[in-house]
VMD Tcl script that draws the C-alpha trace (Angstrom):
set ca {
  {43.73 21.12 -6.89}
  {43.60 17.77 -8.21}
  {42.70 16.41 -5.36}
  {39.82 18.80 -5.17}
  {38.47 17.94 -8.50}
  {39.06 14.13 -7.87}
  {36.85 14.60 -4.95}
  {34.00 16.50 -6.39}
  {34.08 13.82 -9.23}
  {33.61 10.90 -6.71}
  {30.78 13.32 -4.83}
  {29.01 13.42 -8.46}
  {29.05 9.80 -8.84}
  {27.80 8.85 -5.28}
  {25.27 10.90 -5.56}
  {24.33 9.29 -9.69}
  {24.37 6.50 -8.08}
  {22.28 6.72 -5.58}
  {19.95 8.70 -7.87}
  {19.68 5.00 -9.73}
  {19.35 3.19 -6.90}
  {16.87 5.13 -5.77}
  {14.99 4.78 -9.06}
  {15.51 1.25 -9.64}
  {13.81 0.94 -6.36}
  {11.05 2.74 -7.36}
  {10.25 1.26 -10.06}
  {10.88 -2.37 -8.42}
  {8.25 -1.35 -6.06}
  {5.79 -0.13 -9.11}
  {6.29 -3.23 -10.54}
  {5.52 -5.41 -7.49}
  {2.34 -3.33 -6.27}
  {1.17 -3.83 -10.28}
  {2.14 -8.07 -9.65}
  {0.12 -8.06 -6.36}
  {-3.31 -6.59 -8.06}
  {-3.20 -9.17 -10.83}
  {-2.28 -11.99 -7.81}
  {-5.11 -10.68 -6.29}
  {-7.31 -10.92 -9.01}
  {-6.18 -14.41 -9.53}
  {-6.48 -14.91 -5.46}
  {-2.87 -16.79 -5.94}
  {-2.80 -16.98 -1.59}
  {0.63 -19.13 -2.31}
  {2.28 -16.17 -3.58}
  {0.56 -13.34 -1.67}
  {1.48 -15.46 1.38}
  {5.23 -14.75 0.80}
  {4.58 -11.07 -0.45}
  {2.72 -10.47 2.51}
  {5.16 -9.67 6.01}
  {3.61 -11.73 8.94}
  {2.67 -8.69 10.64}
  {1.25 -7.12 7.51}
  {-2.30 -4.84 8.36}
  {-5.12 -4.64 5.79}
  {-7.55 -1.57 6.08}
  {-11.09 -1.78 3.91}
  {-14.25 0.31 4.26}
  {-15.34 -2.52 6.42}
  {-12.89 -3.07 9.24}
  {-8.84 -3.95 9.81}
  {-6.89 -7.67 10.24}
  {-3.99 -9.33 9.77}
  {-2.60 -11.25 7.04}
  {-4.29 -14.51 7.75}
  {-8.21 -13.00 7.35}
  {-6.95 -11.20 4.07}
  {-5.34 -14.44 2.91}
  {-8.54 -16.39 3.89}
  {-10.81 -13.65 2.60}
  {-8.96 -13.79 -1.06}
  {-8.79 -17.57 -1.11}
  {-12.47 -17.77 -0.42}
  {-13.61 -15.03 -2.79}
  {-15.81 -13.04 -0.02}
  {-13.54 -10.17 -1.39}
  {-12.56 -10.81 -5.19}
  {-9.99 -8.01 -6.65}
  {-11.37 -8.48 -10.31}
  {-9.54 -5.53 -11.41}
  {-7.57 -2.87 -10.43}
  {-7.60 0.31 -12.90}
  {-4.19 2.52 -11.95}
  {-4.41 5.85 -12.60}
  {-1.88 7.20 -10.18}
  {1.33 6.07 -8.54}
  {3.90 7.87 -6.69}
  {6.20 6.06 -4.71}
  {8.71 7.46 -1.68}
  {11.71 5.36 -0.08}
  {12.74 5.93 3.37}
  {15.96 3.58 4.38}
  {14.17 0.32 4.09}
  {10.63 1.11 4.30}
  {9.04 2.23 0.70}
  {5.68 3.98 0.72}
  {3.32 3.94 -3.02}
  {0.48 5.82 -3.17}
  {-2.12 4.58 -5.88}
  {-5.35 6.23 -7.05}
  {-7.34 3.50 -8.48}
  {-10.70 2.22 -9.55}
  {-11.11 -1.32 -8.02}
  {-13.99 -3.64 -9.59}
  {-14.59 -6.44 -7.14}
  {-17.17 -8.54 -5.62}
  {-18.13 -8.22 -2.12}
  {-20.76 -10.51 -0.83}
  {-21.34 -11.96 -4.33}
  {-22.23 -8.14 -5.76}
  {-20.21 -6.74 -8.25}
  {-18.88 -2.87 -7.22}
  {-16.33 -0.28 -8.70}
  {-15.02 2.01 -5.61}
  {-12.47 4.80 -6.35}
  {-9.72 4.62 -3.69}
  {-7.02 6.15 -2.99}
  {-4.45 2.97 -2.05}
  {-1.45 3.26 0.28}
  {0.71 0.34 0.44}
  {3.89 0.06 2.64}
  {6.38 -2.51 2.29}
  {9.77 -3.25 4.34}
  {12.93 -4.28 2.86}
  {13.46 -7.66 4.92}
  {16.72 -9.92 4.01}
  {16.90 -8.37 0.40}
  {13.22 -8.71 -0.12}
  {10.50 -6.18 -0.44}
  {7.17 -7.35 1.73}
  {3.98 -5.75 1.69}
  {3.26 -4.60 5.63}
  {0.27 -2.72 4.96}
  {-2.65 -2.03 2.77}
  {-5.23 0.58 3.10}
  {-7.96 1.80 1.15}
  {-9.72 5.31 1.66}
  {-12.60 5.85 -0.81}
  {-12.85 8.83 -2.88}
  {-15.44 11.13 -3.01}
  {-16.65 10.57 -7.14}
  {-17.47 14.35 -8.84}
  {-20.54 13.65 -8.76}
  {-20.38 13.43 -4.87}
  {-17.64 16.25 -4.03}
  {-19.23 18.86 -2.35}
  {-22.93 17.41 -1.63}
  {-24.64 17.04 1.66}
  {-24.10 12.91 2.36}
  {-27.92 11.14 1.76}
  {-29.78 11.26 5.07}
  {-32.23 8.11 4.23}
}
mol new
graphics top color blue
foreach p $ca { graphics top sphere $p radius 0.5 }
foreach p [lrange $ca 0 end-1] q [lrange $ca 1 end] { graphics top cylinder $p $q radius 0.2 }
display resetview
């Protein structure tokens, strides 16, 4: 009997634990995605060079590359990340691979025009020696309410 009860207690606390683990986690990966706008928006390339994973992929409205081009793209400012509004953020861990969703309103300039574009953001990042990397970045654009359930312009 007690060892019965002395292993139901130890079940209880594994699985607290990992219950904290799992939410320190998440909110370690909330905390970085939040850090990587604002680098973003201050195109800090030294830092976002060690964020990003070497084999990192970045997915816009216009096209997909490697970490390089988005490095070189934020250094030179032919895609500024002025701001990033958050208005959503989930966030799921699988073994070493964490997945955040973000539904955002991005302000940033894109051939030297100013544009707000609501996206809905996935980032994954890898757990990699003890550190979390960012291997991808995607955007898919939301439809605004104005938009949802019109026929798309034909001019």
């Amino acid at each position: 009997m007690k060892t019965s009860i002395l292993g139901l207690f130890l079940i209880i606390l594994y699985v607290q634990c990992s219950f904290a683990q799992n939410s320190s986690d998440d909110q370690k990966i909330i905390n970085l995605s939040k850090e990587k706008w604002q680098w973003m928006a201050d195109k800090n390339v030294d830092t976002l060079n060690y964020l990003f994973h070497e084999k990192a992929m970045f997915v816009h409205m216009g096209g997909a590359w490697g970490k390089e081009p988005e490095l070189n793209i934020i250094k030179s400012g032919n895609i500024w990340y002025k701001k990033a509004d958050v208005h959503e953020v989930s966030v799921n861990i699988i073994d070493n691979t964490a997945i955040l969703l973000n539904r955002i309103d991005l302000l940033a300039v894109v051939g030297g025009n100013e544009v707000t574009n609501p996206f809905e953001v996935t980032e994954v990042y890898v757990k990699c020696s003890g550190n979390w990397k960012l291997a991808s970045l995607s955007f898919t654009r939301l439809l605004t309410p104005q938009s949802q359930g019109q026929a798309p312009d034909s001019h």
